[in-house]
Backbone bond lengths (Angstrom), bond angles and torsions (degrees), N, CA, C in turn:
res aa  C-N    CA-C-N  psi(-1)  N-CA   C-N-CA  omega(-1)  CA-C   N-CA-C  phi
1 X - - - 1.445 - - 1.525 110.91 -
2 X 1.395 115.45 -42.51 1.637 117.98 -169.65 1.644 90.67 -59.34
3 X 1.569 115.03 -64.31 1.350 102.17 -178.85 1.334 141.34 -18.31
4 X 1.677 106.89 -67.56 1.191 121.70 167.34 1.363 128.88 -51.58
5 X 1.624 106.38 -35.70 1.816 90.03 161.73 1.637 120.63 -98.50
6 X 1.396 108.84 15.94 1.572 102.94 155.71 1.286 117.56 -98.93
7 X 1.287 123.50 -18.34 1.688 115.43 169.12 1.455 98.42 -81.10
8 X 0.897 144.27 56.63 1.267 140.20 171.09 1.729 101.40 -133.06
9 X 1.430 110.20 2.69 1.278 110.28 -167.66 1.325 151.48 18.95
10 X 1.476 96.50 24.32 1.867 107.43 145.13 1.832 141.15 -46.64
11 X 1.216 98.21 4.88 1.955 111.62 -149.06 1.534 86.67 -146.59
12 X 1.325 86.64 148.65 1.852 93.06 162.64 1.580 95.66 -124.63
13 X 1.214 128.20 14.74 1.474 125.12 -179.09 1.720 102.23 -169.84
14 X 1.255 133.43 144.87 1.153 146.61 117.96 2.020 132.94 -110.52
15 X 1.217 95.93 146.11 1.223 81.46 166.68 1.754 103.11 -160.86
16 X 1.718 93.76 142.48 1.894 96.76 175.51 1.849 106.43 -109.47
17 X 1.480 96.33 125.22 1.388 118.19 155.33 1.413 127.71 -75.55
18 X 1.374 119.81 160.11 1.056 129.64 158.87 1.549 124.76 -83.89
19 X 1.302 121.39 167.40 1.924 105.72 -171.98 1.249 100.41 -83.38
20 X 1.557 138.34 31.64 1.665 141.64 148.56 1.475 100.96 -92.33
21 X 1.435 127.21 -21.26 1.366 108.75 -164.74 1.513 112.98 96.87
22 X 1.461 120.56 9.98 1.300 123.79 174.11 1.499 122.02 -83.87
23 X 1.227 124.42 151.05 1.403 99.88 177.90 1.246 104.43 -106.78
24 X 1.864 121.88 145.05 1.118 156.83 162.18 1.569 117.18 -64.96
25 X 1.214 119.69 -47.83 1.287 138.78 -149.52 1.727 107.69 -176.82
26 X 1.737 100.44 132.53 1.601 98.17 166.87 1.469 92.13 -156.49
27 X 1.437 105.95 134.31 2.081 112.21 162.33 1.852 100.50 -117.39
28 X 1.447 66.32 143.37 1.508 67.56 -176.49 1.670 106.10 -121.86
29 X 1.326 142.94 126.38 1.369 139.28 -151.56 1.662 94.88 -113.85
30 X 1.744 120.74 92.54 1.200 117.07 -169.70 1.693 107.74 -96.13
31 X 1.733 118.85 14.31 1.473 115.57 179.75 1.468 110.77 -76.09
32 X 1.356 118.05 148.85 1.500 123.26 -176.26 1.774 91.87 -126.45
33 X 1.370 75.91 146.05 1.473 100.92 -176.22 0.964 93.44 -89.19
34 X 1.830 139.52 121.87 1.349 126.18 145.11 1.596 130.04 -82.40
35 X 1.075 139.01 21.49 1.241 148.68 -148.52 1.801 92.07 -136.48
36 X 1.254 129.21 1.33 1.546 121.38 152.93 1.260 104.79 -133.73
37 X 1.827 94.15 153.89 1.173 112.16 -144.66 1.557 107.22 -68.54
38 X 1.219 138.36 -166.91 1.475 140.51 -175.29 2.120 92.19 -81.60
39 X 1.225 104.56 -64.90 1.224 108.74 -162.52 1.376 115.99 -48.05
40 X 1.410 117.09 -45.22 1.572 114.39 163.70 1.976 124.06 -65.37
41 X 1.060 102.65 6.75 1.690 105.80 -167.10 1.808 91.36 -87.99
């Protein structure tokens, strides 16, 4: 499921923990859009 709503590219990051605060899972979406402007990023 996490997948599917990070390829949907709404997020530039998710990630699921465990109830210690460990992480399970993290994507991290490092593409930059160059075609908007700096001020809206």
């Amino acid at each position: 499921m996490t997948n599917t709503i990070f390829d949907r590219g709404y997020y530039q990051s998710i990630q699921l923990t465990d109830t210690d605060g460990g992480v399970i899972m993290a994507k991290i979406n490092s593409d930059e859009i160059r075609s908007v402007t700096s001020w809206f990023k």
